[in-house]
MARBA-3410 file (N, C-alpha, C, O; in Angstrom, 1 decimal):
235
11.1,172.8,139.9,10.4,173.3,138.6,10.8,174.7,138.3,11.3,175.1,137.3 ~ 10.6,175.6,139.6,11.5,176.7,139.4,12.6,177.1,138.7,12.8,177.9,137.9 ~ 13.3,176.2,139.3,14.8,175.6,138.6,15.2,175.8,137.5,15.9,176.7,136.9 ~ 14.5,174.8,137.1,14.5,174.6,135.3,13.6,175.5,134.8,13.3,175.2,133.7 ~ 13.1,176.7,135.1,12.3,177.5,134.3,13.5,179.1,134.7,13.6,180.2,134.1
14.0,178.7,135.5,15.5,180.2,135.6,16.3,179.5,134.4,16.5,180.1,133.3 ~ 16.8,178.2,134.7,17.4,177.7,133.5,17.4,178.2,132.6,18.1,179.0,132.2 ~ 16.6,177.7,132.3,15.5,177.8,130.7,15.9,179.5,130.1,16.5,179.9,129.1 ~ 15.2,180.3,131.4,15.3,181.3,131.3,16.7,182.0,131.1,16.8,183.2,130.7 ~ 17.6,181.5,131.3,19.2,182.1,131.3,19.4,181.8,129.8,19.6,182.7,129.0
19.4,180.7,129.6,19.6,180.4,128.4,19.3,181.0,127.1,20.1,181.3,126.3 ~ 18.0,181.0,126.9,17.5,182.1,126.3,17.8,183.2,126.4,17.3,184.0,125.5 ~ 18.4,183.7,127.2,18.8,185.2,127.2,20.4,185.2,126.8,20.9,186.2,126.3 ~ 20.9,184.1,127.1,22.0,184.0,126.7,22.7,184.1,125.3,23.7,184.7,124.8 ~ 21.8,183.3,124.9,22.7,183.7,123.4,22.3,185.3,122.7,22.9,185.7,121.7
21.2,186.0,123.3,21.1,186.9,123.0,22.1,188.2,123.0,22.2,189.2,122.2 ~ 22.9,187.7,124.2,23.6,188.4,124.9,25.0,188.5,124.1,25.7,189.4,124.0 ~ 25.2,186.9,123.3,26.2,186.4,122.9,25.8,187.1,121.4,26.8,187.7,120.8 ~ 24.5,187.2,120.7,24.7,188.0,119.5,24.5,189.3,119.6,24.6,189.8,118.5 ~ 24.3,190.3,120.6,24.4,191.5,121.3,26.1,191.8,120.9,26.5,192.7,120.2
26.8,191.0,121.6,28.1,191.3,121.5,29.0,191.4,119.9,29.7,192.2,119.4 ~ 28.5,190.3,119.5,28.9,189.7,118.2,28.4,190.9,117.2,29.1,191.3,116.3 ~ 27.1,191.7,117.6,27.1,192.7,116.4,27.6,193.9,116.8,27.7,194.8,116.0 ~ 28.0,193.7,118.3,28.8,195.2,118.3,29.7,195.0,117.6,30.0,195.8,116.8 ~ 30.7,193.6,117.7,31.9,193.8,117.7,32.2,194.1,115.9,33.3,194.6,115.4
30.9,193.5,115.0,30.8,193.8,113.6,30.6,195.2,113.5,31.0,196.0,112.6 ~ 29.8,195.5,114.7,29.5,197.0,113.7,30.8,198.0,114.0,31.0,198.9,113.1 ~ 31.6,197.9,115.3,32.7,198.4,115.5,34.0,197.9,114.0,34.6,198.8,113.4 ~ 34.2,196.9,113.8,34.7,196.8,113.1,34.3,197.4,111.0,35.0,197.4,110.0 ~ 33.1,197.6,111.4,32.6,198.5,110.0,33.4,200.0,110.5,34.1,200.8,109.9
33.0,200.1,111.7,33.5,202.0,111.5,35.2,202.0,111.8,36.0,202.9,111.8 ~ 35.5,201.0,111.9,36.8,201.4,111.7,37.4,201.2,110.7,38.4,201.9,110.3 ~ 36.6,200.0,110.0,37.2,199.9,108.2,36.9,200.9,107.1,37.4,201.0,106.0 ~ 35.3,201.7,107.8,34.8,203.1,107.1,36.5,204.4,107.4,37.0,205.2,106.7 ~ 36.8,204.0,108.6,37.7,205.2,109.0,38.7,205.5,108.2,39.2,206.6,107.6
39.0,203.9,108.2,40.5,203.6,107.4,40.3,203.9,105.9,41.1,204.6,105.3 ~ 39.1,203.5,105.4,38.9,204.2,104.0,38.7,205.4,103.7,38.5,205.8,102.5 ~ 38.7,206.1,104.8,38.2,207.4,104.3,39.3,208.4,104.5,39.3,209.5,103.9 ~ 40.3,207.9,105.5,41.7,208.2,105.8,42.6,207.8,104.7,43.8,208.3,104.7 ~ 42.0,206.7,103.4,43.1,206.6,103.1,42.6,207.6,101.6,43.3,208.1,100.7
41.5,207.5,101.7,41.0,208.4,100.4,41.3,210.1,100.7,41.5,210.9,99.8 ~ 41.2,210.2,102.2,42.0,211.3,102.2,43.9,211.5,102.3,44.3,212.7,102.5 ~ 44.5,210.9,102.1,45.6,210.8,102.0,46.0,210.7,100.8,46.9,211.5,100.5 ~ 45.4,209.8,99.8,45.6,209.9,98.2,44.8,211.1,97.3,44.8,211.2,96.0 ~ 44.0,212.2,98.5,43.7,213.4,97.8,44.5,214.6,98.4,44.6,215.7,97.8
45.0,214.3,99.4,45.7,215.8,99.8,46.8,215.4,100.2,47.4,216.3,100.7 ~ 47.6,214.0,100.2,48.8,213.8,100.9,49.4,212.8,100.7,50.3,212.4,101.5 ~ 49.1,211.9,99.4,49.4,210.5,99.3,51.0,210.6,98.7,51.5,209.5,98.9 ~ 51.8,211.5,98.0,53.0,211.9,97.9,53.8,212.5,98.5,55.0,212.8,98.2 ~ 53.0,212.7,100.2,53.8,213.5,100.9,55.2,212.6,101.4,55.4,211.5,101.0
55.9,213.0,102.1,56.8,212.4,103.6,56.6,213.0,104.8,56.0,214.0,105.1 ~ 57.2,212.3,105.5,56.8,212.3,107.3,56.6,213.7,108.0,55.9,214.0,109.0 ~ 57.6,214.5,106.8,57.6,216.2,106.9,56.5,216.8,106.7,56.5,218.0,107.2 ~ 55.3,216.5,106.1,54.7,217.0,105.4,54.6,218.2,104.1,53.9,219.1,103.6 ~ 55.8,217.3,104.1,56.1,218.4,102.3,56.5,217.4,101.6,57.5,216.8,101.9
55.8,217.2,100.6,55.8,216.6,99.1,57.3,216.0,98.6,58.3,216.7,98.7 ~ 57.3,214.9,98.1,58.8,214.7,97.8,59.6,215.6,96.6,60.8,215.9,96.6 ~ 58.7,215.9,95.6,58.8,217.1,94.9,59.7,218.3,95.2,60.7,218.7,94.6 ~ 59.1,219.0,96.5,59.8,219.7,97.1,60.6,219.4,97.8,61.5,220.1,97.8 ~ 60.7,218.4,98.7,61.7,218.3,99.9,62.9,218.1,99.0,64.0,218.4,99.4
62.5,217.4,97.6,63.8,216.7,96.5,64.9,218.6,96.3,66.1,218.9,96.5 ~ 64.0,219.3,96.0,63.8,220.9,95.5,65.1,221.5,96.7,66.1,222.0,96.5 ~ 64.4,221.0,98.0,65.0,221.9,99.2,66.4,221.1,99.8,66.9,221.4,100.9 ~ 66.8,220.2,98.8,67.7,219.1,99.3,68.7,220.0,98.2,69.6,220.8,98.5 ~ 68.2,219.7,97.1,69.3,220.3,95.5,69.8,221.9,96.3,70.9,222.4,96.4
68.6,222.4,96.7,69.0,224.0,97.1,70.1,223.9,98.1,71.1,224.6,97.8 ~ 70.2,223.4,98.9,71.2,223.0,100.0,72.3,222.6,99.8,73.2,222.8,100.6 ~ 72.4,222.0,98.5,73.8,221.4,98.2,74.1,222.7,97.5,75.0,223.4,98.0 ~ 73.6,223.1,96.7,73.8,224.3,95.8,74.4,225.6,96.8,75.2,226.4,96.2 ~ 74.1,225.8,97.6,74.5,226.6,99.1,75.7,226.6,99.0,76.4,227.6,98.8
76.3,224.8,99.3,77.9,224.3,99.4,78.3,225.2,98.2,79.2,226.0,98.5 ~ 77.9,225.1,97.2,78.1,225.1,96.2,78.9,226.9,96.1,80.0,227.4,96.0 ~ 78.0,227.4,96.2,78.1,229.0,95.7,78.8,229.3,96.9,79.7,230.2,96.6 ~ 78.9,229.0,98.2,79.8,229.4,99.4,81.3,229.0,99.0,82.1,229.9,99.1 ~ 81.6,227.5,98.4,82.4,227.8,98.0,83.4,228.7,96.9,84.6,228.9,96.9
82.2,229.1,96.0,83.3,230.0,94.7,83.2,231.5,95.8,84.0,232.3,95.3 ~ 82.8,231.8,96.6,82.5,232.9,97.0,83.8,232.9,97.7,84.7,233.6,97.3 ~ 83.8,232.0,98.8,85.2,231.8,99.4,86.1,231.8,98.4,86.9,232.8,98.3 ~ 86.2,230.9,97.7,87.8,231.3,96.6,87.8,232.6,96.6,88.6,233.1,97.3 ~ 86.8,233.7,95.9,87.0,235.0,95.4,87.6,235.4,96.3,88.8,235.8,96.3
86.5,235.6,97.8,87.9,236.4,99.0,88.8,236.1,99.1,89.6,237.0,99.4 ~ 89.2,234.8,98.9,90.4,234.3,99.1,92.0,235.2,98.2,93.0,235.7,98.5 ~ 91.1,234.8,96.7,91.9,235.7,96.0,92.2,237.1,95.5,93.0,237.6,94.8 ~ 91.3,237.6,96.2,90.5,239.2,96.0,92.0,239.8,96.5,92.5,239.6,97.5 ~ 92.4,240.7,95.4,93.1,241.5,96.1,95.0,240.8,95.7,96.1,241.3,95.7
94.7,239.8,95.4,96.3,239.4,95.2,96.5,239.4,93.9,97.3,238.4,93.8 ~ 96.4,240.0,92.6,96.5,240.2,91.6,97.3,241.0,91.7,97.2,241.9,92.5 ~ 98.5,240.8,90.9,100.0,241.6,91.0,99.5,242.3,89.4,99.7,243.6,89.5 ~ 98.9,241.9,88.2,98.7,242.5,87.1,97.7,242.4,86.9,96.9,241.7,87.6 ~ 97.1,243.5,85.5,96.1,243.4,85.2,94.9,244.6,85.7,95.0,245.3,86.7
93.9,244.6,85.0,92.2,245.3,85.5,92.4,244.5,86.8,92.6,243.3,87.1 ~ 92.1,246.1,87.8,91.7,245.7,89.2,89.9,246.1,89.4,89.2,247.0,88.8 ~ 89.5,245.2,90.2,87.9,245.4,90.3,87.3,247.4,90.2,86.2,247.8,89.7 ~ 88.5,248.2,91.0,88.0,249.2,91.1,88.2,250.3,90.0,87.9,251.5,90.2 ~ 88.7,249.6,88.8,89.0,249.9,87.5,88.2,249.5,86.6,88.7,249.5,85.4
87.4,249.2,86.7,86.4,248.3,85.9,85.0,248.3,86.4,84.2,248.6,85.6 ~ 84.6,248.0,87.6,83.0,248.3,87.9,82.0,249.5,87.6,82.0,250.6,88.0 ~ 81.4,249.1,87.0,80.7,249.8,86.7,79.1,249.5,88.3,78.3,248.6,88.2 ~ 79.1,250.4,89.3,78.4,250.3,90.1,76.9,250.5,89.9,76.2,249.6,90.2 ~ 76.5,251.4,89.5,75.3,251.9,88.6,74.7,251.1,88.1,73.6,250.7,88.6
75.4,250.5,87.0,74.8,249.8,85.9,74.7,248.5,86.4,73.6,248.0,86.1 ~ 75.4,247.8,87.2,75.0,246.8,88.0,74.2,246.8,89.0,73.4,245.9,89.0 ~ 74.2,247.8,89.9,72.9,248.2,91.0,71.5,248.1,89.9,70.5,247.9,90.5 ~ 71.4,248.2,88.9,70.2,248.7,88.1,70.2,247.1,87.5,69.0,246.8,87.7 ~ 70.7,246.2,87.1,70.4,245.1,86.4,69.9,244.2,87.6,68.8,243.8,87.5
70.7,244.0,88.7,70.7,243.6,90.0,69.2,244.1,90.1,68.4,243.3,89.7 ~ 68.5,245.5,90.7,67.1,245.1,90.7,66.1,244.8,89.9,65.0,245.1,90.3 ~ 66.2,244.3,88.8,65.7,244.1,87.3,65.3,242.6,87.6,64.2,242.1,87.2 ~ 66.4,241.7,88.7,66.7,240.5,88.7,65.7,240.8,90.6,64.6,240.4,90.9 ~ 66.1,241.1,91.0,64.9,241.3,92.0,63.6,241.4,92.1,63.0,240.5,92.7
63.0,242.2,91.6,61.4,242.4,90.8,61.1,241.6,90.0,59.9,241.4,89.6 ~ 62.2,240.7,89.5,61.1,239.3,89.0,61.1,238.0,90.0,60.8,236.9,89.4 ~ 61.3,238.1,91.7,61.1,237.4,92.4,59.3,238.0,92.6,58.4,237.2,92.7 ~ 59.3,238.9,92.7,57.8,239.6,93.0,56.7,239.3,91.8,55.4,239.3,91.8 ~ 57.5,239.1,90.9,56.4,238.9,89.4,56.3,237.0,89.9,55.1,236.6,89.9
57.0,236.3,90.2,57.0,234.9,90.2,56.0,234.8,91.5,55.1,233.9,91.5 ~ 56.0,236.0,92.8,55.3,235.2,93.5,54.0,235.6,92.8,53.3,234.6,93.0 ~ 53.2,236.7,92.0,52.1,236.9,91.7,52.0,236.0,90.4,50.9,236.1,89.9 ~ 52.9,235.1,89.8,52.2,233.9,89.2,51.6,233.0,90.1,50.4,232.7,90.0 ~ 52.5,232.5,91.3,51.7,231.7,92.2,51.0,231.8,92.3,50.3,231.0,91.7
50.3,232.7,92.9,49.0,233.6,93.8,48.4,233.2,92.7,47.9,232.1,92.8 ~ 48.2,234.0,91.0,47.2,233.5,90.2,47.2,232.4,89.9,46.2,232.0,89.3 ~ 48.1,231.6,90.1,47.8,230.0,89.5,46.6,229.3,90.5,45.7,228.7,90.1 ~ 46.8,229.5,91.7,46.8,229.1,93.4,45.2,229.4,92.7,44.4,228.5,92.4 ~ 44.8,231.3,92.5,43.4,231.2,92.0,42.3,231.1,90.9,41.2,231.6,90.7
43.4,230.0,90.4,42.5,229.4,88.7,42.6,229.8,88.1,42.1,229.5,87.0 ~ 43.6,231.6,88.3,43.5,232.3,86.7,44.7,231.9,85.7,45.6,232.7,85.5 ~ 44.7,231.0,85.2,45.3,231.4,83.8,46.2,232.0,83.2,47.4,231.7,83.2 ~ 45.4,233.0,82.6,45.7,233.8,81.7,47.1,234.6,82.4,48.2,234.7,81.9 ~ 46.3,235.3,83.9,47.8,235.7,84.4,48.5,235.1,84.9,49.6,235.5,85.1
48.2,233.9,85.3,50.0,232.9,85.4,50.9,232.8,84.7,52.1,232.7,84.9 ~ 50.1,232.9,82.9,50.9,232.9,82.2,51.6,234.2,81.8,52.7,234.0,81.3 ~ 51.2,235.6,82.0,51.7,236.5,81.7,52.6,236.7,82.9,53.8,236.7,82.5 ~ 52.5,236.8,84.1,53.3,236.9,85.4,54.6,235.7,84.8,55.5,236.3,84.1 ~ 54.7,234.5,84.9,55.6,233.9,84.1,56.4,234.0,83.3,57.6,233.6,83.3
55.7,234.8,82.3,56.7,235.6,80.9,57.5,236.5,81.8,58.7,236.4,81.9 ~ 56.9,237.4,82.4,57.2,238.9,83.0,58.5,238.2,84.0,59.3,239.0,84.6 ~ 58.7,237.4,84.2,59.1,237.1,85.4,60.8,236.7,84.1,61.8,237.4,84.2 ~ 60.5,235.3,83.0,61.3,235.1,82.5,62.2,236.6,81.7,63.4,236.8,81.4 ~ 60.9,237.5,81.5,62.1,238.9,80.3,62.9,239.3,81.3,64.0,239.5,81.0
62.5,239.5,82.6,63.6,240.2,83.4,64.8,239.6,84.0,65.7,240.1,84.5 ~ 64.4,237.9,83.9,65.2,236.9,84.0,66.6,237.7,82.4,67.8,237.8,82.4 ~ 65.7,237.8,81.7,66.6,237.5,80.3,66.8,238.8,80.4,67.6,239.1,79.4 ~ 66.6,239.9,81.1,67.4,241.3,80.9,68.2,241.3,81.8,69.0,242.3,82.0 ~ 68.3,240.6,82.5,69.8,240.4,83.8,70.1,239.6,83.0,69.4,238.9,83.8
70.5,238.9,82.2,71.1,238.1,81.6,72.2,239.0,80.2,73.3,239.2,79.9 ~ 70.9,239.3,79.7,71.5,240.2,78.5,72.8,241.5,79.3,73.8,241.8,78.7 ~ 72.5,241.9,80.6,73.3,243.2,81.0,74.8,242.5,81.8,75.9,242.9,82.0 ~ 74.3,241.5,81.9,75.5,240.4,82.4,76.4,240.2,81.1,77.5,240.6,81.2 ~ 76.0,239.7,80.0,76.7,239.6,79.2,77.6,240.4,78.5,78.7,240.2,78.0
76.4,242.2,78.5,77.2,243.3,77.9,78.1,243.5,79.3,78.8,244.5,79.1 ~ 78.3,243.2,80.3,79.5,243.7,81.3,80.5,242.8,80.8,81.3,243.2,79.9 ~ 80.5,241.7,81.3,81.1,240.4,80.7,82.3,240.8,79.4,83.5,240.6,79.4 ~ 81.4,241.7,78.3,81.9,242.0,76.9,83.2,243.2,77.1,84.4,243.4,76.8 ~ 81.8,244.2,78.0,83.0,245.3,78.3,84.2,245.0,79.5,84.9,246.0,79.8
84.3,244.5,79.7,85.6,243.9,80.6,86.4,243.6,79.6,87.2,244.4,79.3 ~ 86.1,242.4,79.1,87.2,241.8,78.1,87.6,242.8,76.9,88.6,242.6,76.2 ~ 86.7,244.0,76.8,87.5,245.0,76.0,88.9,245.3,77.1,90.0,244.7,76.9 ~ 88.8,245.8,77.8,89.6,246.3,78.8,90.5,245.4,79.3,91.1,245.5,80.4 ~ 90.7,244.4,78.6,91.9,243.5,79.2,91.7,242.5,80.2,92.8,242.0,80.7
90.5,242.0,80.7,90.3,241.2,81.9,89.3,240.1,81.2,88.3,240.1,80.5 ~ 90.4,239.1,81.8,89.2,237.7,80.9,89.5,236.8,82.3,90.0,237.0,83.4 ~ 88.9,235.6,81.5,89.1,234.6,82.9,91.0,234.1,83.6,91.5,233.7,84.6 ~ 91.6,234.5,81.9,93.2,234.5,82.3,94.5,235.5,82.8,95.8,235.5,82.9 ~ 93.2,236.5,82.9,94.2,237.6,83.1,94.7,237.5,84.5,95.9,237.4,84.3
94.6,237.5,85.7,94.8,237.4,87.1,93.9,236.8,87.7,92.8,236.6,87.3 ~ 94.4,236.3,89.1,93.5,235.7,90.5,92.1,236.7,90.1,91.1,236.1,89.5 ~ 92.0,237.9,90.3,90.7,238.3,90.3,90.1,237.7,89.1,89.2,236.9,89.3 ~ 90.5,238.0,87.8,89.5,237.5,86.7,89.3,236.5,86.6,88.2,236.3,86.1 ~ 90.0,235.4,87.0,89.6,233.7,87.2,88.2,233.5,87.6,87.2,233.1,87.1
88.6,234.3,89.3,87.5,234.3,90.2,86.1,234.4,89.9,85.3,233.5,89.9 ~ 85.9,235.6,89.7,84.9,236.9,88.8,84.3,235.9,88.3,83.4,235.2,88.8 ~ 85.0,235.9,87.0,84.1,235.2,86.1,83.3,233.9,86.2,82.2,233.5,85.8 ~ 84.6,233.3,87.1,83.6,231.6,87.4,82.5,232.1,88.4,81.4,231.7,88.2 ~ 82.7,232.8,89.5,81.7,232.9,90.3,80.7,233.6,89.9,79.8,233.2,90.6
80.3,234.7,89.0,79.4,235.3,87.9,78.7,234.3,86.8,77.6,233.9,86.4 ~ 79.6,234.1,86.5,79.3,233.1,85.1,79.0,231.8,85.5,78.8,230.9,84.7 ~ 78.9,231.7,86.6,78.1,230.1,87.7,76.7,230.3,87.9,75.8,229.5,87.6 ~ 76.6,231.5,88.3,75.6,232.4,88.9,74.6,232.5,87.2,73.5,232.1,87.1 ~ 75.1,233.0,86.5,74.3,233.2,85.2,73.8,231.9,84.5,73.1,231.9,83.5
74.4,231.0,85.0,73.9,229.7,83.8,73.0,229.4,84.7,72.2,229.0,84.0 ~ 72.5,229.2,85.9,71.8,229.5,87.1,70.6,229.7,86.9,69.6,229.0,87.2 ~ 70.8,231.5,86.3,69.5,232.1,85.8,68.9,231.8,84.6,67.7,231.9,84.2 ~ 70.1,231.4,83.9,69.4,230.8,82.4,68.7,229.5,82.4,67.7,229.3,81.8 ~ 69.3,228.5,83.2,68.5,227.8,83.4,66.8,227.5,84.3,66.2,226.5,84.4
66.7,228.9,84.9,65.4,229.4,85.5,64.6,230.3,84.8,63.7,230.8,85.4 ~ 65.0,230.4,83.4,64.4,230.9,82.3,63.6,229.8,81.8,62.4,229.7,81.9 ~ 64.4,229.0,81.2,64.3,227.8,80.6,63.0,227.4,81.2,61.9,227.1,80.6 ~ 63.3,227.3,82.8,61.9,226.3,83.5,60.7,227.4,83.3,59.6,227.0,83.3 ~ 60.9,228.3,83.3,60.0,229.4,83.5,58.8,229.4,82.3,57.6,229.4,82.4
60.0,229.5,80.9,59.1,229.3,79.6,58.3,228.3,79.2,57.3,228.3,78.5 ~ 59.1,226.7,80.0,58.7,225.5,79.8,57.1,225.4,80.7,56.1,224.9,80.1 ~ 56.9,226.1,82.4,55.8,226.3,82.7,54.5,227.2,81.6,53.4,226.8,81.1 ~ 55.1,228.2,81.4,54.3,229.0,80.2,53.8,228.2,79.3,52.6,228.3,79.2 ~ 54.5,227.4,78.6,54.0,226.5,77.7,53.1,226.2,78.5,52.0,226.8,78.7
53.6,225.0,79.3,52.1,224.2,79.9,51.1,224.7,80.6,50.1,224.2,80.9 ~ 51.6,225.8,80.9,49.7,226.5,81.2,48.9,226.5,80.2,47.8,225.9,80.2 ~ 49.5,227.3,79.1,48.4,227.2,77.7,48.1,226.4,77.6,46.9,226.4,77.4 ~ 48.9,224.5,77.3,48.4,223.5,77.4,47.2,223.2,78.3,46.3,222.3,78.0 ~ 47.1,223.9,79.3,46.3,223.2,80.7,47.0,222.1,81.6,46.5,221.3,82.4
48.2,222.2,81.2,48.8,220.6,81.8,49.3,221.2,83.1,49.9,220.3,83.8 ~ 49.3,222.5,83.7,49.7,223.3,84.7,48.3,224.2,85.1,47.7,224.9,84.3 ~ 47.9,224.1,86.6,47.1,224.8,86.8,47.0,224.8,88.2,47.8,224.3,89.0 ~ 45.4,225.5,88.5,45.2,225.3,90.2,45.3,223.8,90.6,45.8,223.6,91.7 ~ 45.0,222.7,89.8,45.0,221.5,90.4,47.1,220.8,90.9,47.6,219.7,91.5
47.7,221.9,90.5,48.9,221.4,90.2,49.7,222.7,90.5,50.8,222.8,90.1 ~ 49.3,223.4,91.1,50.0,224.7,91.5,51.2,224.6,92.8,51.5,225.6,93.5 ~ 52.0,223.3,93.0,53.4,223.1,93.3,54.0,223.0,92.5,55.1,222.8,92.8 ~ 53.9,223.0,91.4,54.8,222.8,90.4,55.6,224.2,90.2,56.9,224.3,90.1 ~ 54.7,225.3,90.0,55.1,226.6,89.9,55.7,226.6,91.3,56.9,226.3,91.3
55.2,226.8,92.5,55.5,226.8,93.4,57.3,226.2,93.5,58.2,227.0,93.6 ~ 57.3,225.0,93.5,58.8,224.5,93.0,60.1,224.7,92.5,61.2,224.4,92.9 ~ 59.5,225.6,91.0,60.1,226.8,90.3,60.3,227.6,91.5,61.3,227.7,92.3 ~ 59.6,227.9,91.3,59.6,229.6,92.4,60.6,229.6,93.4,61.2,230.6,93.7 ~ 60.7,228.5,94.0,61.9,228.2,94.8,63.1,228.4,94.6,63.8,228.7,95.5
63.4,228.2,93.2,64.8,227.6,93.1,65.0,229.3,92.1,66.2,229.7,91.9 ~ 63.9,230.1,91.6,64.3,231.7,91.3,64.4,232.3,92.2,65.3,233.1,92.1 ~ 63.7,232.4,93.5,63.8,232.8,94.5,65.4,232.7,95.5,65.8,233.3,96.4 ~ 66.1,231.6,94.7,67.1,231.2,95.7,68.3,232.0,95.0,69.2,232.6,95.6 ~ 67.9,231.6,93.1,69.0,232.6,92.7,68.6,233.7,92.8,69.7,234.3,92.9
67.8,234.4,92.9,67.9,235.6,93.6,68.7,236.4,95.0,69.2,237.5,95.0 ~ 68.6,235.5,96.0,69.0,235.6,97.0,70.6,235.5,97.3,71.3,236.1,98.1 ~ 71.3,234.4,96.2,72.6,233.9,96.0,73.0,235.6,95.6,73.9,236.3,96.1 ~ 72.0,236.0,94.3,72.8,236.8,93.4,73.0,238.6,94.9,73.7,239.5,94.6 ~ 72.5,238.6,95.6,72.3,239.5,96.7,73.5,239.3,97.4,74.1,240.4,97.5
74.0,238.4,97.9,75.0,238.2,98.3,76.3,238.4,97.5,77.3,238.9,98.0 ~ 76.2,237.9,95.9,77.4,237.9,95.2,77.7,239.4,94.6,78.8,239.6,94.1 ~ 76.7,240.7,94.6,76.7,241.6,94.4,77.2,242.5,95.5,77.6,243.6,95.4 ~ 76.9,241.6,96.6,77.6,242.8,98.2,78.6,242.4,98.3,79.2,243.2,99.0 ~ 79.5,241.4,98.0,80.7,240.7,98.5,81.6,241.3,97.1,82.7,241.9,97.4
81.3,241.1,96.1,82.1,241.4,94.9,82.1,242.5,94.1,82.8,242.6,93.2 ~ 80.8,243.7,94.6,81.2,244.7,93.9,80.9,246.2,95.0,81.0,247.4,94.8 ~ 80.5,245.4,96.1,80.4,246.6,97.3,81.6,246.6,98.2,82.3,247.7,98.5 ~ 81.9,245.3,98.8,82.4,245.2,99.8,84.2,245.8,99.2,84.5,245.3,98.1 ~ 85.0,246.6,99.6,86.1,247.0,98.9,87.2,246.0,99.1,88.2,246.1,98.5
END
């Protein structure tokens, strides 16, 4: 009689045991499906565009173009040394530079890496108004290295040196005049962000975009540092 009353008794406890288990294994399975949703709602708010890198395809696309562009400008740099100096006729570089006036355009085109990073910074903190002014400020000095490029450009070719006159002027000009369509076209993106801030279509919610820009002025900047020590310092 005993017997059958442990029986009894197992039994009854048994399936208890068996829905003990069964709601863990639901309720474990809620927090892990809470996890995953919450992982993925955080992923589609701070990272759902990213890659493995964790940088945005946006930019990694940005830091791929900059890289080829590297090839790019290493190589006209190389031709110029290459040819530098073998011009039997013609304007020689140290007949024609004007040092001065290029050291002074050259930081003109520097200080508006410093205006571009204080658009970031104000985009980054909701302001506006000066993203959009930092932006402009950034594109005029873009467009006053441009305009002083052009009057060099002009005064050369008074003086007899164009892209056909010798090895040097071939060079020169392609590797300058590479360099300048460069910055004009970092004008271009510059004024196009301007626009869309006033729109609102640019802002703190979207501040890689500037960011992105900023990259690729920042890089001609850095190119143009190099093509200024190699081609109008280095003798």
């Amino acid at each position: 009689m005993s017997t059958a009353t442990v029986d009894t008794t197992g039994l009854a406890h048994g399936p208890s045991h068996d829905d003990h288990s069964h709601d863990d294994g639901t309720g474990h399975a809620s927090d892990v499906a809470g996890l995953d949703e919450h992982g993925g709602a955080h992923g589609d708010a701070h990272g759902g565009h990213q890659t493995a890198t964790g940088v945005s395809n946006e930019k990694l696309g940005m830091w791929v173009f900059l890289g080829s562009e590297c090839l790019l400008f290493g190589a006209l740099i190389s031709t110029y040394l290459v040819y530098k100096g073998r011009s039997v006729s013609g304007p020689q570089p140290k007949q024609i530079f004007d040092i001065p006036y290029t050291s002074l355009s050259s930081f003109v085109l520097l200080m508006s890496s410093l205006t571009m990073v204080l658009a970031l910074s104000a985009c980054r903190r909701g302001d506006g108004p000066r993203t959009r002014i930092w932006l402009a400020v950034t594109a005029l000095l873009g467009s006053i290295f441009i305009g002083g490029q052009v009057y060099e450009f002009t005064s050369f070719i008074r003086e007899g040196l164009t892209i056909k006159t010798n090895l040097f002027g071939s060079s020169f000009f392609v590797l300058t005049g590479f360099h300048g369509v460069h910055v004009t076209l970092g004008i271009l993106m510059l004024l196009t962000l301007t626009l869309l801030s006033w729109r609102g279509k640019v802002g703190q919610h979207n501040a890689e975009v500037i960011e992105i820009v900023g990259l690729y002025w920042h890089f001609v900047d850095v190119v143009w540092i190099v093509i200024f020590t190699v081609v109008y310092l280095i003798k």
